[in-house]
N, C-alpha and C positions, 0 to 999 in steps of 0.2 A: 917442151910445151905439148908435144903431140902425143906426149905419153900420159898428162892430165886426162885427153880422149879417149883414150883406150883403157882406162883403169875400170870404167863400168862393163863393159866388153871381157872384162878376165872375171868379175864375180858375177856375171848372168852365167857364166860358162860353167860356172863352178856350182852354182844352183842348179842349173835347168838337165844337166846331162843324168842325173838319178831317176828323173821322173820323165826324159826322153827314153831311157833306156824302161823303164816301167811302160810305158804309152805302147812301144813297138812292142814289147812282149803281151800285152793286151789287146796288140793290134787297131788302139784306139787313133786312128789317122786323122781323128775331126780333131782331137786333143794337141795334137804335133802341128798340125794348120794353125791353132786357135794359139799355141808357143810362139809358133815361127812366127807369126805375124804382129803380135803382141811382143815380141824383140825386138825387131826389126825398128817400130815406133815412138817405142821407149827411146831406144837405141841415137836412134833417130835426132831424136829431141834434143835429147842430151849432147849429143855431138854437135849439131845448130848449135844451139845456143854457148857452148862452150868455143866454139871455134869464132863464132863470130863475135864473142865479146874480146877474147884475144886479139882477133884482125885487126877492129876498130881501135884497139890501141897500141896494136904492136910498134908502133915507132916511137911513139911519144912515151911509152912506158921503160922501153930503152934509154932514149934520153936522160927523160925524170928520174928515174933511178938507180942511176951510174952506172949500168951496164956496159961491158963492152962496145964501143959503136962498131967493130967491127960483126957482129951481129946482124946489122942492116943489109950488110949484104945480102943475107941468105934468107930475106923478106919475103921470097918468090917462092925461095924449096920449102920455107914455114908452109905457105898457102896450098901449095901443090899436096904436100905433104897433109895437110888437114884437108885436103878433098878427099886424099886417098881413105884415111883414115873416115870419113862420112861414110864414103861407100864401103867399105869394109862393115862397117858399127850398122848402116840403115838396112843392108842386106841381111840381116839378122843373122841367127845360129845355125846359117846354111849345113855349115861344115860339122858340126856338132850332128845337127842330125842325120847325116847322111855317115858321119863317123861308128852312130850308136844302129844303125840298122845293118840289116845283112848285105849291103852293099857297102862295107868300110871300104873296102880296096879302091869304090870310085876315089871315095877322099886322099885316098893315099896319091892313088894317079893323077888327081888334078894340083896336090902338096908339092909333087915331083914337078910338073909342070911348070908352076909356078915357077919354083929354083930354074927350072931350064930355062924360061923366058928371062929372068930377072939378072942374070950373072953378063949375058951376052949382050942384053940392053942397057945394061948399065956401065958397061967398058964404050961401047960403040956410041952412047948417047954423050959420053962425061968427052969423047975426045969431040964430039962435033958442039956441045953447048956448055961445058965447062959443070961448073957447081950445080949445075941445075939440071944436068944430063940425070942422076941416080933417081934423083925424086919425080921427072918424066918417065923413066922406068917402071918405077914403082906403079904410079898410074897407069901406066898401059898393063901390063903385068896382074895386077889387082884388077883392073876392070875386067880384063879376059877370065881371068882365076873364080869370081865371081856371078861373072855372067853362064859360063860352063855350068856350075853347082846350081843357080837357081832352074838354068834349063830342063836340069838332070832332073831336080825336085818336082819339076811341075810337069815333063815328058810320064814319067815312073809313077809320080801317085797323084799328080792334077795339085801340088800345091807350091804355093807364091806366097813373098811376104809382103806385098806390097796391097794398099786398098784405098780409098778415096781420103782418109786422113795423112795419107803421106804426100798427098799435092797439097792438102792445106796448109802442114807444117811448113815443107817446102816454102810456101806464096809468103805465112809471117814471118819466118825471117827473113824474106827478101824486104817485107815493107819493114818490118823492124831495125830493120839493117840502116836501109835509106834511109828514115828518120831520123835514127842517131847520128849518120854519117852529115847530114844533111844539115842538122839544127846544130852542129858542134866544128863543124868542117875547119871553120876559122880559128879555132880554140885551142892552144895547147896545155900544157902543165898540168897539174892537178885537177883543174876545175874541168878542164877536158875529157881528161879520164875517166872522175867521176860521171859527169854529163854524159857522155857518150853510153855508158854502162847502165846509168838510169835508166834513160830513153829506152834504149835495146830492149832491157828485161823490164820495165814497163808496161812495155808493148807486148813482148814475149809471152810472157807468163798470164797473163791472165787473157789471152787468146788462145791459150794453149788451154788452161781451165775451161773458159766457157765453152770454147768450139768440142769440147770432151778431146782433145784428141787422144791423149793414153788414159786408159781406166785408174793409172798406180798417180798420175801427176796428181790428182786431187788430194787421197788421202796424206801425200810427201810433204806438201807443202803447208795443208792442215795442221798437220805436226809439227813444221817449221814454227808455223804463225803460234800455236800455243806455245811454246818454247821464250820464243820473245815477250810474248805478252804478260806470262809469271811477272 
């Protein structure tokens, strides 16, 4: 499930590095701010809304559709697991740009890093909390790894990817979150599922539209909506 998250994350990467790499060799820094931070959003978005539509139904969708229940267990390393993966996806293409400028070698050293932290925390976490030990790892590990790269971005050329649309998204899926969770709480099976899913994106999607938050949601969804409507 956590690799549904990450699937927009390998094709922004695969776009955006031609025209990072164009950007530094024109020296156009306002360009690489206006990338980084327009990832980051998108990024952002997409990951919310994907993670929290799985939350809300990750039990009941185990259930309802024969899945393993042994599954259930690992409810917690899902969660952890899809925060990490937020914060990797909402911090944008830290690592990308700082890969395509003449400081690759930070990237390499903070890539190294990472491995260091990740291998020791994750023997020493798994024997004090069991199954949940790696995916506490992981998060600690990623938040350092991450936090380093935007430091570096914004010490070195003053830029960040974050701006006042990333506390709004933030704020709707929290209330979009509750609502669904709220108005379906008692509800299992099918009708749960669905409900909970409505509500969410509902709520989601067209806050996401009107408040602008990403410039790309609009025309995505535009396209969607004539598709259906043929």
């Amino acid at each position: 499930m956590v690799s549904v998250l990450q699937a927009p994350f390998r094709s922004m990467v695969a776009i955006t590095i031609p025209i990072l790499s164009r950007a530094w060799k024109d020296k156009n820094q306002t360009e690489i701010n206006r990338i980084y931070q327009r990832s980051s959003i998108n990024l952002l978005s997409f990951s919310l809304m994907v993670f929290f539509c799985i939350w809300l139904n990750f039990t009941d969708a185990i259930l309802y559709f024969g899945i393993n229940p042994d599954y259930l267990e690992g409810r917690w390393v899902f969660f952890i697991l899809g925060i990490v993966t937020i914060i990797e996806m909402g911090t944008g293409i830290n690592g990308q740009i700082i890969g395509t400028s003449t400081f690759w070698r930070f990237e390499l050293w903070t890539s190294l890093l990472l491995t260091a932290l990740i291998i020791p925390l994750s023997y020493w976490l798994t024997v004090q909390y069991g199954i949940i030990g790696p995916a506490i790892a992981n998060l600690v590990s990623f938040s350092i790894y991450n936090g380093i790269r935007i430091w570096f971005l914004w010490d070195r050329f003053k830029m960040q990817p974050f701006t006042s649309k990333t506390v709004e998204i933030l704020i709707i899926s929290l209330v979009a979150y509750s609502l669904a969770y709220i108005s379906f709480r008692d509800i299992d099976g099918l009708v749960g599922l669905f409900g909970r899913s409505i509500v969410f994106l509902g709520v989601f999607i067209p806050a996401l539209v009107i408040r602008k938050i990403s410039p790309d949601a609009g025309p995505v969804i535009q396209n969607i909506r004539k598709r259906f409507v043929r």
